[in-house]
C-alpha positions in Angstrom: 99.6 93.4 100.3 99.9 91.0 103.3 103.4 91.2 105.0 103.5 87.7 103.2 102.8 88.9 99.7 104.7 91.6 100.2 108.4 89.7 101.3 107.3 86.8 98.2 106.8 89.6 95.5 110.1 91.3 97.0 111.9 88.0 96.7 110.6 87.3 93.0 112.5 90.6 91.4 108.6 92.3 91.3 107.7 95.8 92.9 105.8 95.0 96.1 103.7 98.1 97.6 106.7 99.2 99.9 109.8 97.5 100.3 109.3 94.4 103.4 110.7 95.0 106.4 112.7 92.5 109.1 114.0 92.9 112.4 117.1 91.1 113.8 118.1 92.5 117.8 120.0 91.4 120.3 118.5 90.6 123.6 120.0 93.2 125.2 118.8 96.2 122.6 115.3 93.9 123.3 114.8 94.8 126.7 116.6 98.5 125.9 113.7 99.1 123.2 111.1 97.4 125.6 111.7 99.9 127.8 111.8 102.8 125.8 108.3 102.0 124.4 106.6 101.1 127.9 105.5 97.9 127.2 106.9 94.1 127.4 104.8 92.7 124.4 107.9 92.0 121.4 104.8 91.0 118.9 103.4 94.4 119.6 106.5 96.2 118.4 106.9 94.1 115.5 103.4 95.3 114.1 104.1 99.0 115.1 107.5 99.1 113.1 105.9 97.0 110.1 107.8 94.7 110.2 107.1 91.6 107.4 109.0 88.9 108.5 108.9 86.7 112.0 111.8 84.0 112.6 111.1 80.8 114.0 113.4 78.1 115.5 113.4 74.2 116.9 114.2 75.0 120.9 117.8 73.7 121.6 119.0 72.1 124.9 120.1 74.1 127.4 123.9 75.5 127.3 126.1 74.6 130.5 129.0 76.1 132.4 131.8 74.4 131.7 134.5 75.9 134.1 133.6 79.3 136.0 132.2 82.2 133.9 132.4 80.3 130.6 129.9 78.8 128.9 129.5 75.8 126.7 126.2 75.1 123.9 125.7 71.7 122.3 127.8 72.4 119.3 131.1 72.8 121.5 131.3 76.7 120.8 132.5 78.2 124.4 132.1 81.8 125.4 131.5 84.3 128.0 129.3 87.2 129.3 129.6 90.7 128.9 127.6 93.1 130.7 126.0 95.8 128.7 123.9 97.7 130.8 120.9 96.1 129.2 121.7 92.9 129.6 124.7 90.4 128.7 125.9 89.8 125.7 127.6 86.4 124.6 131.7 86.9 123.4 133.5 83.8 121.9 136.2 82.2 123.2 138.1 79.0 121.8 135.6 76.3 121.4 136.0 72.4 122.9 137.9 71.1 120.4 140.3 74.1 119.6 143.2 72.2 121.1 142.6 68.4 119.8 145.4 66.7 117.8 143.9 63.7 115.2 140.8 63.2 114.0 139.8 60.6 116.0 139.4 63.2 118.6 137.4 65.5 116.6 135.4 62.1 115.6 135.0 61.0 119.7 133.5 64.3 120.7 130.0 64.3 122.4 128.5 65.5 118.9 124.4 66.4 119.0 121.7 64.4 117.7 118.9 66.4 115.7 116.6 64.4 118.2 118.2 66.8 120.6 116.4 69.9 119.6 112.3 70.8 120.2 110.5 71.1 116.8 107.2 70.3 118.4 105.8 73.9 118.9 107.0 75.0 115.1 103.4 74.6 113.9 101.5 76.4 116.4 104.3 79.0 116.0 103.8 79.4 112.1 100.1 79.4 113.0 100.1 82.5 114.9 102.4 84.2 112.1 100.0 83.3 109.1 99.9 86.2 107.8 103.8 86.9 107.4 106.2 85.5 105.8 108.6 83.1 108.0 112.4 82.8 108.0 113.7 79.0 109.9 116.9 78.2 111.7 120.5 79.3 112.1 122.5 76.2 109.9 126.3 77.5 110.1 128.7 75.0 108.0 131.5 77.0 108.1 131.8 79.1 111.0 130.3 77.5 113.7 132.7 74.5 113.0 135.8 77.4 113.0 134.4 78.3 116.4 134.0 74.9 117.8 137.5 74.3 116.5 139.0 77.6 117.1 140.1 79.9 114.1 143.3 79.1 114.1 143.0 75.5 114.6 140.2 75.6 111.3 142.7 77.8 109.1 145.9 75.2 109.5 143.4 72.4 109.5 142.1 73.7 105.6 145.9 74.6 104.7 147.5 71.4 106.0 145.3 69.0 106.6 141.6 69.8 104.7 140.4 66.1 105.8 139.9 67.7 109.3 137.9 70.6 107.8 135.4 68.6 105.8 135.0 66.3 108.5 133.9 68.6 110.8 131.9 70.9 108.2 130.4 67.8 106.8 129.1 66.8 110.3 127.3 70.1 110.7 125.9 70.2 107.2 124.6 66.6 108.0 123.1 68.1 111.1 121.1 71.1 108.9 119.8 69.2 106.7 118.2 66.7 108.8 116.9 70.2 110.8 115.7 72.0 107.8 114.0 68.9 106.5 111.9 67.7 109.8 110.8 71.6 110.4 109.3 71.8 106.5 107.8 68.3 107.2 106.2 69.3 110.7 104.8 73.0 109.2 103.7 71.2 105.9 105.8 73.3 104.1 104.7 77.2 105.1 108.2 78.5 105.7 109.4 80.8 103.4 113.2 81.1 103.6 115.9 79.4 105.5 118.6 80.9 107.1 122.5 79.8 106.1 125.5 81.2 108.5 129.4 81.5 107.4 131.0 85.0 107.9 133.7 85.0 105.0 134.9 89.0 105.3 137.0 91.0 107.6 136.1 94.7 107.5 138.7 95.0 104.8 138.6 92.0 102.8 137.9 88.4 102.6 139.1 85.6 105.4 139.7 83.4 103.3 140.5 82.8 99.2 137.6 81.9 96.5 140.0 79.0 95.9 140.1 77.9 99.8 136.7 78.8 99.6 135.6 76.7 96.6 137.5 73.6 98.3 136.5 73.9 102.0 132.9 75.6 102.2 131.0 75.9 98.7 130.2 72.2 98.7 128.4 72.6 101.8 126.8 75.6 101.1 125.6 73.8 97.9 124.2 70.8 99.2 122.1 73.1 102.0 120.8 75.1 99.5 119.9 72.5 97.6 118.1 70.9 100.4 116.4 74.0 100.9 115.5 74.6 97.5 114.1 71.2 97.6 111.8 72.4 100.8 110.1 74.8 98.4 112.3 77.5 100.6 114.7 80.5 99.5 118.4 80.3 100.9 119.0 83.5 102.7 122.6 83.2 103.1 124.4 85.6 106.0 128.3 86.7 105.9 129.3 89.9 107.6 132.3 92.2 106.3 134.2 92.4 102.9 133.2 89.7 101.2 132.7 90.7 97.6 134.4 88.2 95.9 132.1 85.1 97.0 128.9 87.1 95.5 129.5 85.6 92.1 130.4 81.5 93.5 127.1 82.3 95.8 124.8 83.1 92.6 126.5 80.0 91.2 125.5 78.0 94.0 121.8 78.9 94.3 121.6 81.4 97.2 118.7 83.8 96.7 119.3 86.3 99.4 122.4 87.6 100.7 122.7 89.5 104.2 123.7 91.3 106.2 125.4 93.5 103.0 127.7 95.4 105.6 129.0 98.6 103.7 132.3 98.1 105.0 134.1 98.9 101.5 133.3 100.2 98.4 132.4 97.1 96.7 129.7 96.4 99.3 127.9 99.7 98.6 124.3 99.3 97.6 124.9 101.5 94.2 128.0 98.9 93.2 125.8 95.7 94.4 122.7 96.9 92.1 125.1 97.1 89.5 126.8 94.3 89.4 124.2 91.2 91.0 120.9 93.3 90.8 118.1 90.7 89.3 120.3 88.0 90.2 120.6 88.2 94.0 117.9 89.5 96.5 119.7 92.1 99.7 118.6 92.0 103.0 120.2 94.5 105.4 122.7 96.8 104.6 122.2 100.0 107.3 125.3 100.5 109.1 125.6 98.9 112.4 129.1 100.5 113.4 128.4 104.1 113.1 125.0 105.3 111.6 122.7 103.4 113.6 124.9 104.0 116.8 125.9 107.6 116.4 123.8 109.4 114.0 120.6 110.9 114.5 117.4 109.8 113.2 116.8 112.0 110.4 120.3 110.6 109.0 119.0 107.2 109.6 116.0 107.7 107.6 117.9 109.1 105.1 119.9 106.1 104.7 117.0 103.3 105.1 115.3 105.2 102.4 118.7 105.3 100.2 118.6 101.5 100.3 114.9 101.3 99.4 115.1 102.9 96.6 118.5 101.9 95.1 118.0 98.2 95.8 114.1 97.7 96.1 113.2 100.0 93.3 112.7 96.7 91.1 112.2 94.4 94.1 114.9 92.0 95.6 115.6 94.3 98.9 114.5 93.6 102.4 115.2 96.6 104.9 117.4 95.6 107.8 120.1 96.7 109.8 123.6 94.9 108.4 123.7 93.2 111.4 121.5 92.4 114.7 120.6 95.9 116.3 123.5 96.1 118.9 122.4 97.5 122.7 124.2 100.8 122.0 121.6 102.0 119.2 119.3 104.4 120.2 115.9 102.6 120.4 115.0 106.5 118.5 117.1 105.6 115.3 115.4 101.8 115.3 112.0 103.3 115.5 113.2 105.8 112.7 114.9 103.1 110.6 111.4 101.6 109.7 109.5 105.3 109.9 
């Protein structure tokens, strides 16, 4: 099968030839892993680890510094820089509008335009991946607006005042869609899946409640995946941690893939998640990112990729991938023997 074939037959509950494979890294762990194989060329690395999938993106203006040390990107999320050894890596702080008091100042801030971002390379791009299958964007209508607004400020504002919420989650979701719907236009339609952001777990259970959840975020997260499914796209919808309980108002709401599947509880196991949502939800991810891929050894991290495989790919519906971007401190040894 082509890497294409493989992901689409994956996605469609049928038994592909091997389970697909995608890579997610930091930049960091990039130039880490360059350097362990002896080479610069990223494309090159892709094809040696298999890997099915290739993620494409409209180029975004430039972020600027907004006081010293701390950064700002066109959405208002502010953060810093950590060293790593291997290169920095970003840390949030409280966004631009984390300390605003009406929503008239939420309304007046410098908002972007989707005539801001760079779609014009996207069909080159998707030319030179023909043969795989393609995953588009980074839409965020939950989170990114709690980081813009700071998570404190977004919790009151969905407890006391929900106008302020939906006003700013609507605005993003606006945003998306216009994105998502000029990138299928400019590649005539080749990409495959869409990507949809909103971490909704802790490590031990959810942020927020399905109620809170049904009245602040699922009307969002229904109207991008209808958009997408209206592309001729999957919804490949990403929350980190404990978050369980959303699986079922997800399915309800059309998402067709769920990531990263962080094995953070019980409940998020790949045994419990076959039983309860197989054939109704594709899983993307799932090998621990906190202590496995960090700490073990390669043999155990084998183990474990295979574990996934074959409890949640044995019918189709699983795409291996780490539950979370590679992070700088994982052995470039246990990402070569994730995919081995």
């Amino acid at each position: 099968m082509t890497p294409r074939e493989r992901v689409l037959a994956a996605l469609a509950f049928e038994r592909p030839d091997r389970p697909p494979r995608d890579f997610w890294a930091e930049p960091p762990t990039w130039n880490r892993l360059l350097a362990h194989v002896g080479h610069g060329d990223r494309e090159r690395v892709l094809r040696d680890l298999g890997i099915d999938l290739r993620h494409v993106d409209a180029a975004t203006p430039p972020e600027r510094e907004v006081r010293p040390g701390v950064f700002r990107n066109m959405w208002g999320e502010q953060y810093v820089y950590q060293e790593t050894g291997w290169g920095p890596m970003r840390e949030d702080v409280k966004g631009a509008l984390a300390e605003a008091q009406s929503l008239a100042e939420i309304d007046a801030f410098d908002w972007p335009s989707v005539d801001d971002l760079d779609h014009s390379a996207l069909r080159a791009t998707c030319a030179e991946h023909e043969p795989h299958a393609l995953l588009y964007g980074s839409a965020d209508v939950w989170q990114r607006p709690a980081l813009v607004r700071g998570w404190e400020a977004m919790f009151l504002d969905m407890a006391e005042r929900p106008e302020w919420a939906h006003a700013l989650c609507r605005r993003f979701c606006d945003f998306y869609v216009e994105d998502y719907t000029r990138a299928a236009e400019i590649t005539r339609g080749r990409i495959d899946l869409y990507l949809l952001i909103s971490d909704l777990g802790s490590q031990t259970a959810p942020l927020i409640s399905p109620a809170m959840f049904r009245e602040c975020v699922a009307p969002y997260v229904r109207r991008m995946v209808d958009c997408i499914h209206g592309l001729d796209g999957k919804a490949l919808f990403h929350s980190c941690g404990a978050m369980r309980a959303f699986i079922p108002d997800l399915i309800a709401l059309g998402v067709d893939v769920l990531d990263p599947i962080q094995p953070v509880t019980p409940e998020m196991q790949p045994e419990r998640l076959r039983a309860d949502f197989g054939g109704r939800l594709a899983f993307h991810g799932g090998i621990d990112m906190q202590r496995l891929l960090p700490r073990g050894t390669p043999e155990e991290v084998q183990v474990e990729a295979r574990r996934y495989c074959e409890v949640l790919g044995a019918r189709g519906g699983y795409i291996l991938s780490p539950a979370h971007l590679f992070q700088p401190d994982v052995p470039p040894e246990n990402i070569v023997a994730m995919y081995g």
